[in-house]
PyMOL Python script that loads the backbone (N, CA, C, O; Angstrom):
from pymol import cmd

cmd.read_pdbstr("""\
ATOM      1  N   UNK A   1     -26.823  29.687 104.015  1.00  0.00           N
ATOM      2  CA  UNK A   1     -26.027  30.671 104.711  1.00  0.00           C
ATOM      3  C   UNK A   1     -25.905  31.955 103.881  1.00  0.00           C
ATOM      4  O   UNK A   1     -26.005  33.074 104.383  1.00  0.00           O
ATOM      5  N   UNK A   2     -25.711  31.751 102.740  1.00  0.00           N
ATOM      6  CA  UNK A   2     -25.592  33.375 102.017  1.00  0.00           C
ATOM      7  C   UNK A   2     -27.045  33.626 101.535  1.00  0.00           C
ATOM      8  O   UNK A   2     -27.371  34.586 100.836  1.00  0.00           O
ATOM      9  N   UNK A   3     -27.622  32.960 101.844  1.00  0.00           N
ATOM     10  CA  UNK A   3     -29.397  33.497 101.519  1.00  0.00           C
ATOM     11  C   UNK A   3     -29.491  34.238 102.971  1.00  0.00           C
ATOM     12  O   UNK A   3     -30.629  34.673 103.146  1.00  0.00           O
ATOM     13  N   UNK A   4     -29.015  34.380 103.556  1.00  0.00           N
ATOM     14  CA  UNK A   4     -29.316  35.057 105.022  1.00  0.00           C
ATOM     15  C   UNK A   4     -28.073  36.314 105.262  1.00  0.00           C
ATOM     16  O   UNK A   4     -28.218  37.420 105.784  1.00  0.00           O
ATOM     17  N   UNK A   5     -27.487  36.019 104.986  1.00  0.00           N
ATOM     18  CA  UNK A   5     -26.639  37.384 104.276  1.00  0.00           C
ATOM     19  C   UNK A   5     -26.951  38.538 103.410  1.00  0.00           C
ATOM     20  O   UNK A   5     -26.612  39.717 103.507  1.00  0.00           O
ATOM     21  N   UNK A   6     -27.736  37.873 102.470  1.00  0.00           N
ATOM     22  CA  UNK A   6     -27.513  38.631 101.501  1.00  0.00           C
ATOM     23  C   UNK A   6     -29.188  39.445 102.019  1.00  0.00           C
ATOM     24  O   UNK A   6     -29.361  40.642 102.246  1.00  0.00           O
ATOM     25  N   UNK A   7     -30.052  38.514 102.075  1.00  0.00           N
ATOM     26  CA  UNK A   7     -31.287  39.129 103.485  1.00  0.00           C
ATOM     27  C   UNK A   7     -31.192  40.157 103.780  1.00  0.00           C
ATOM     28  O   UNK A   7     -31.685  41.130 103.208  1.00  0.00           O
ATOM     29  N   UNK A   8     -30.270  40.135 105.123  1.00  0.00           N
ATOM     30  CA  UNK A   8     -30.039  40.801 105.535  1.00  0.00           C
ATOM     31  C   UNK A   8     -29.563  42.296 105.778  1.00  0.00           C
ATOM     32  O   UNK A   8     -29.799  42.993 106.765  1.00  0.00           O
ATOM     33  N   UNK A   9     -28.486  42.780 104.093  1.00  0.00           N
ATOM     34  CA  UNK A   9     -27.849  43.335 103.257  1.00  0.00           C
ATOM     35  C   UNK A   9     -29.678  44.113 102.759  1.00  0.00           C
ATOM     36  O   UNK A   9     -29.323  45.275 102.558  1.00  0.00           O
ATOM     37  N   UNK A  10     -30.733  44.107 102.575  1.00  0.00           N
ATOM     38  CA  UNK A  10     -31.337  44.406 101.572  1.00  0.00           C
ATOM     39  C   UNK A  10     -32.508  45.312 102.829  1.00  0.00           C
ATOM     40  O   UNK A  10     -33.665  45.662 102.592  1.00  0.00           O
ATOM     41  N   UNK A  11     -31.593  45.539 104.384  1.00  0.00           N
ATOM     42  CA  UNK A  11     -32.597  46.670 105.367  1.00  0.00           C
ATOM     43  C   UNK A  11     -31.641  47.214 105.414  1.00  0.00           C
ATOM     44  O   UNK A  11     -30.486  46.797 105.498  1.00  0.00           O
ATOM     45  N   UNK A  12     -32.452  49.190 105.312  1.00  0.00           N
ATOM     46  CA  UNK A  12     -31.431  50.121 106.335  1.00  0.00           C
ATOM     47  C   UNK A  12     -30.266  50.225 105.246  1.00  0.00           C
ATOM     48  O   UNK A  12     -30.563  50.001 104.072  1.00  0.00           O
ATOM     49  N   UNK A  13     -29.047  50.533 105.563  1.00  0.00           N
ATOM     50  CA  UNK A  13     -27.932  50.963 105.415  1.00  0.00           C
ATOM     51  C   UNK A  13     -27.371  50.199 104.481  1.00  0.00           C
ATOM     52  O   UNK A  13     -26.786  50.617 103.482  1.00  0.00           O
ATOM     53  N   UNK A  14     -27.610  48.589 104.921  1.00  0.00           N
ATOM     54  CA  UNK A  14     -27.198  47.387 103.951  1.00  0.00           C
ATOM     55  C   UNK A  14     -26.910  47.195 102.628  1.00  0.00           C
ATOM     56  O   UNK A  14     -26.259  46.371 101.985  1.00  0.00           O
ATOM     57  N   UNK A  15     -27.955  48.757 102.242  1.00  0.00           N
ATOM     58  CA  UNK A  15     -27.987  48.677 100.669  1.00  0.00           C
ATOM     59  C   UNK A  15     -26.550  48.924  99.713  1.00  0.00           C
ATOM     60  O   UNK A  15     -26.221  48.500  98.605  1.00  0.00           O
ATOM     61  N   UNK A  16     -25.627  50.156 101.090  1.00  0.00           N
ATOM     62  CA  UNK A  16     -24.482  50.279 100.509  1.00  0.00           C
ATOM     63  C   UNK A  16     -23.446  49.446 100.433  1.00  0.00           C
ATOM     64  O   UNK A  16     -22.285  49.783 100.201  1.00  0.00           O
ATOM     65  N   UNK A  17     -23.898  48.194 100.652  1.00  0.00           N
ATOM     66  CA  UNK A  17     -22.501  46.843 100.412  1.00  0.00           C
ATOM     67  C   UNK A  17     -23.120  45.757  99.628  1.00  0.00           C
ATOM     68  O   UNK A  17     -24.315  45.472  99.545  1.00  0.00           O
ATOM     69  N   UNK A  18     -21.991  45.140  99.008  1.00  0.00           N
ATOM     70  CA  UNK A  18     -22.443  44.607  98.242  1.00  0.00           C
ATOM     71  C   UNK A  18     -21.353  43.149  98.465  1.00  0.00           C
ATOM     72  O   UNK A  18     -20.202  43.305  98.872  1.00  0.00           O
ATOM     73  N   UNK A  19     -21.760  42.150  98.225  1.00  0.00           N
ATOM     74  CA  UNK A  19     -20.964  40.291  98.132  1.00  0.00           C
ATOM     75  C   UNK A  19     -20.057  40.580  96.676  1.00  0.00           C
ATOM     76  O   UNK A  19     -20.506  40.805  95.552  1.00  0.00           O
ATOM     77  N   UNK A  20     -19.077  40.517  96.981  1.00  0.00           N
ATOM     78  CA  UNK A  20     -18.066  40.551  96.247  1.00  0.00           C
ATOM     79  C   UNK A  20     -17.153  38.932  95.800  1.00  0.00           C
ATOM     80  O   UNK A  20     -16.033  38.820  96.299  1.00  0.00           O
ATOM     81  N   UNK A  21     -17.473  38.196  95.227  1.00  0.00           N
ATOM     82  CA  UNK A  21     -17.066  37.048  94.559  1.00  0.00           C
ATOM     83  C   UNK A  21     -15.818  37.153  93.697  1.00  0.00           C
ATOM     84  O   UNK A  21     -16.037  37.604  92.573  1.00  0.00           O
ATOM     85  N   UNK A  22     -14.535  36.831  93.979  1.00  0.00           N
ATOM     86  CA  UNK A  22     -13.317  36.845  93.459  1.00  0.00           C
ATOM     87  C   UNK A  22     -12.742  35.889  92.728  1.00  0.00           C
ATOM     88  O   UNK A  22     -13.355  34.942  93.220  1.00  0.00           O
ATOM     89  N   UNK A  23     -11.932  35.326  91.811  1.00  0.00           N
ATOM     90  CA  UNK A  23     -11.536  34.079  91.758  1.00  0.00           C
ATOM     91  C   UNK A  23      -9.812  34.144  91.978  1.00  0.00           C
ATOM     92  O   UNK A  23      -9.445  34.953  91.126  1.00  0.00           O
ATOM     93  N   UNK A  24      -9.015  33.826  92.474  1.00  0.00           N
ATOM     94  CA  UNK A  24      -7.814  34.210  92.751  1.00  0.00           C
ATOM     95  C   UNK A  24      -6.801  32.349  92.432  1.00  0.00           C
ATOM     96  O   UNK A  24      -7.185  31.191  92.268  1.00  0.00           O
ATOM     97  N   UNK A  25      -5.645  32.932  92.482  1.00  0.00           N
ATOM     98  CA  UNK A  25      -4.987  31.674  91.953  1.00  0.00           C
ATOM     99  C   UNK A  25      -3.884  31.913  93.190  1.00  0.00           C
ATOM    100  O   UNK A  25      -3.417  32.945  93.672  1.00  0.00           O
ATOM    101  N   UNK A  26      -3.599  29.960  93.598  1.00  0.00           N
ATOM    102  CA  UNK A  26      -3.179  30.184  94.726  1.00  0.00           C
ATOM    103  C   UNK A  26      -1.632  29.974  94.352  1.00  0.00           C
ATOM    104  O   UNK A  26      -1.473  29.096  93.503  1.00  0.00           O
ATOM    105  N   UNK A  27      -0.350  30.652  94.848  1.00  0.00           N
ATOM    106  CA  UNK A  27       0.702  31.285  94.318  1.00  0.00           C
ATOM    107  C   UNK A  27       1.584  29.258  94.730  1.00  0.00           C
ATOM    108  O   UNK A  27       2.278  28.707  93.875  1.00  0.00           O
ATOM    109  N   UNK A  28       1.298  28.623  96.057  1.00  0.00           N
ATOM    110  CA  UNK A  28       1.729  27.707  96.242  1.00  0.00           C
ATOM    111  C   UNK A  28       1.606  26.420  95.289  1.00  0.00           C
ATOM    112  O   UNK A  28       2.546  25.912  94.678  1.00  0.00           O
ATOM    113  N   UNK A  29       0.252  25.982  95.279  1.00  0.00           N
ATOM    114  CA  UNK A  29       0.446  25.231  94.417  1.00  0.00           C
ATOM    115  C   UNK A  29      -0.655  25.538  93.127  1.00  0.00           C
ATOM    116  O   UNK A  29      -1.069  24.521  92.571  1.00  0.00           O
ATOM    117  N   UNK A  30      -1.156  26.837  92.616  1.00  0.00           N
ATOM    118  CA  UNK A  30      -1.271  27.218  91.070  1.00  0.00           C
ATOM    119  C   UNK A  30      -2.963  26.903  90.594  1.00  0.00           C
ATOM    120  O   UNK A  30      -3.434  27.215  89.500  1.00  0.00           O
ATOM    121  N   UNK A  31      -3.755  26.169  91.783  1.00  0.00           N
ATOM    122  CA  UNK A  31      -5.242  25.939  91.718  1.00  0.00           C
ATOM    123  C   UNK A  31      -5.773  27.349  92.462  1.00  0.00           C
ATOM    124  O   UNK A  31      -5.442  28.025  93.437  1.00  0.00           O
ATOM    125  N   UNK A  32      -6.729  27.380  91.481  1.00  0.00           N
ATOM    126  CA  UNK A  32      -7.589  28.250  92.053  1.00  0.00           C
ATOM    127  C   UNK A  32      -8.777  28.502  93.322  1.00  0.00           C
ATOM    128  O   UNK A  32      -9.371  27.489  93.692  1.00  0.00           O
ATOM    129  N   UNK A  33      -8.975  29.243  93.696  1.00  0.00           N
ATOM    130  CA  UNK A  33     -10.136  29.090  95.012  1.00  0.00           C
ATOM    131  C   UNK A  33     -11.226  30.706  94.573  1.00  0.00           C
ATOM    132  O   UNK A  33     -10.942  31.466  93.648  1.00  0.00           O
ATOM    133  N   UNK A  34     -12.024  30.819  95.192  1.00  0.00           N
ATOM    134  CA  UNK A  34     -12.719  31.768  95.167  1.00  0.00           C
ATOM    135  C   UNK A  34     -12.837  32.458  96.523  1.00  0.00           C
ATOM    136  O   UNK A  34     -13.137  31.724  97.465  1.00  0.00           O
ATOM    137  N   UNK A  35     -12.615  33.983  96.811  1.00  0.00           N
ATOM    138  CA  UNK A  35     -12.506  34.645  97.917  1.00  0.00           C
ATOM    139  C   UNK A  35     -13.340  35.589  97.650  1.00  0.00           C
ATOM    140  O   UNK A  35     -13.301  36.413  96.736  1.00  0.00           O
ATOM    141  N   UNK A  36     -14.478  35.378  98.890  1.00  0.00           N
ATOM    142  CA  UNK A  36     -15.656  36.099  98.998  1.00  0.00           C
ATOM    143  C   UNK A  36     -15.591  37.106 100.164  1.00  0.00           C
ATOM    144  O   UNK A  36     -15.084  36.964 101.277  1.00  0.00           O
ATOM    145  N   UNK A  37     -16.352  38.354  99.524  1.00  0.00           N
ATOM    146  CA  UNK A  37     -16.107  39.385 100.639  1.00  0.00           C
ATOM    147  C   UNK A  37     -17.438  40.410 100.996  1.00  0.00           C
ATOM    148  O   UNK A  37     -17.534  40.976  99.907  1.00  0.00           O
ATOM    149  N   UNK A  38     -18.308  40.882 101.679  1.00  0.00           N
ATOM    150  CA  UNK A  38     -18.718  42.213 102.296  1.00  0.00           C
ATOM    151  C   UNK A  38     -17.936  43.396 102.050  1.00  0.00           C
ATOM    152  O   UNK A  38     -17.143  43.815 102.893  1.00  0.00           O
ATOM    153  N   UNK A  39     -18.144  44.037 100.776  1.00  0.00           N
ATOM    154  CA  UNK A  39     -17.600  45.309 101.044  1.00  0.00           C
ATOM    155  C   UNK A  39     -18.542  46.533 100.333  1.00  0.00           C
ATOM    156  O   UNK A  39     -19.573  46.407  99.672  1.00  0.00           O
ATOM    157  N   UNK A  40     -17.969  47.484 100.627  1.00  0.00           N
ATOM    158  CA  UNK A  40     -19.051  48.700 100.816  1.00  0.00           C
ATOM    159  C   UNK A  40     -18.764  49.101  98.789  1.00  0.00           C
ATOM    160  O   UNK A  40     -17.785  48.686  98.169  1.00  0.00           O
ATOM    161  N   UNK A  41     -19.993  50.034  98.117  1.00  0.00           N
ATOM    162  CA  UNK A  41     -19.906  50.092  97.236  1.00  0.00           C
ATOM    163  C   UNK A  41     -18.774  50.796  96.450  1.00  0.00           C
ATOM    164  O   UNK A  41     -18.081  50.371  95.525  1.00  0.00           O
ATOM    165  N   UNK A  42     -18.783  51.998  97.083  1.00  0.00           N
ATOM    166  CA  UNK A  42     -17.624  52.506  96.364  1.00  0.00           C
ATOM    167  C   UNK A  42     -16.420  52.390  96.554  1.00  0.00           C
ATOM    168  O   UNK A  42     -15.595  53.156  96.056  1.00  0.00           O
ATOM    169  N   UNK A  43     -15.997  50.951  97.661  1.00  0.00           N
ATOM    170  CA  UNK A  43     -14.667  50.050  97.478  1.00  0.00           C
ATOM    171  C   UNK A  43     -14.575  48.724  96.433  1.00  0.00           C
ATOM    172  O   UNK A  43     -13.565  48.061  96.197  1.00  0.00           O
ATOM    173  N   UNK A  44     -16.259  48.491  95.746  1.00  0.00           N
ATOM    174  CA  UNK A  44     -15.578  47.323  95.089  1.00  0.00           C
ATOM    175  C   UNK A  44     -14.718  47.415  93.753  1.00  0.00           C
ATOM    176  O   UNK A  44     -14.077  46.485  93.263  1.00  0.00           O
ATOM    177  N   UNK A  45     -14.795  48.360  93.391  1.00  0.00           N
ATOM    178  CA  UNK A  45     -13.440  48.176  91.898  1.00  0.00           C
ATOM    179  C   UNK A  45     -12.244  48.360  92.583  1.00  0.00           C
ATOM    180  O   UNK A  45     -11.335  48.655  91.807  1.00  0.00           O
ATOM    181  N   UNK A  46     -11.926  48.299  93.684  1.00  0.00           N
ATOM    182  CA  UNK A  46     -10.309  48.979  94.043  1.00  0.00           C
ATOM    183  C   UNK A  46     -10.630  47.899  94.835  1.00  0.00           C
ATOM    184  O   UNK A  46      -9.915  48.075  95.821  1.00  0.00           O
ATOM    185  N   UNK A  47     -11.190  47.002  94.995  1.00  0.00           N
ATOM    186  CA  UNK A  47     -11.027  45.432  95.332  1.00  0.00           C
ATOM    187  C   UNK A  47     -10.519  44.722  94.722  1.00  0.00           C
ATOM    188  O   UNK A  47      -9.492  44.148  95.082  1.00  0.00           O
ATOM    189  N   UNK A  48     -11.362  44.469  93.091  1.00  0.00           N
ATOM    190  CA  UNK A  48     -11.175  43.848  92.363  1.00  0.00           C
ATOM    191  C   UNK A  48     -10.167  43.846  91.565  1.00  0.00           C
ATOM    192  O   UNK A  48      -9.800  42.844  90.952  1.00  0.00           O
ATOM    193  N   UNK A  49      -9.497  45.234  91.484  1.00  0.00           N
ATOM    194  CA  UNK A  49      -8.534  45.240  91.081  1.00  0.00           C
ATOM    195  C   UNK A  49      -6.832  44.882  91.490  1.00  0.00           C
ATOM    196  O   UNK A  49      -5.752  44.965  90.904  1.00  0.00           O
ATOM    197  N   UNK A  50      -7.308  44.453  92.821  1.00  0.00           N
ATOM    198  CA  UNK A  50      -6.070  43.623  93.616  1.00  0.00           C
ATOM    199  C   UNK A  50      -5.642  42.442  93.153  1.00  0.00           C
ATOM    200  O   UNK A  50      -4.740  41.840  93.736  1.00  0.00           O
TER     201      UNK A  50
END
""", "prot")
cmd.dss("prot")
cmd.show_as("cartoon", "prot")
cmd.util.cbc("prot")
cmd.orient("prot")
């Protein structure tokens, strides 16, 4: 599934976004998960920095 994403991402316009891989900690019970995102380039540091 993300081999066809990311595919896809690499015609046309696609070039300006990029898979954004997060690791975030969950506030309920304190384990972590990873939150993956599509976002355009010059939003990913003001992503990551959330």
């Amino acid at each position: 599934m993300a081999k066809k994403a990311v595919a896809s991402m690499q015609k046309g316009e696609g070039r300006s976004y990029a898979k954004v891989i997060k690791m975030v900690k969950s506030p309920k019970t304190g384990a972590y998960y990873f939150d993956e995102k599509i976002v355009h380039n010059d939003d990913v540091k003001a992503y990551l920095a959330k």
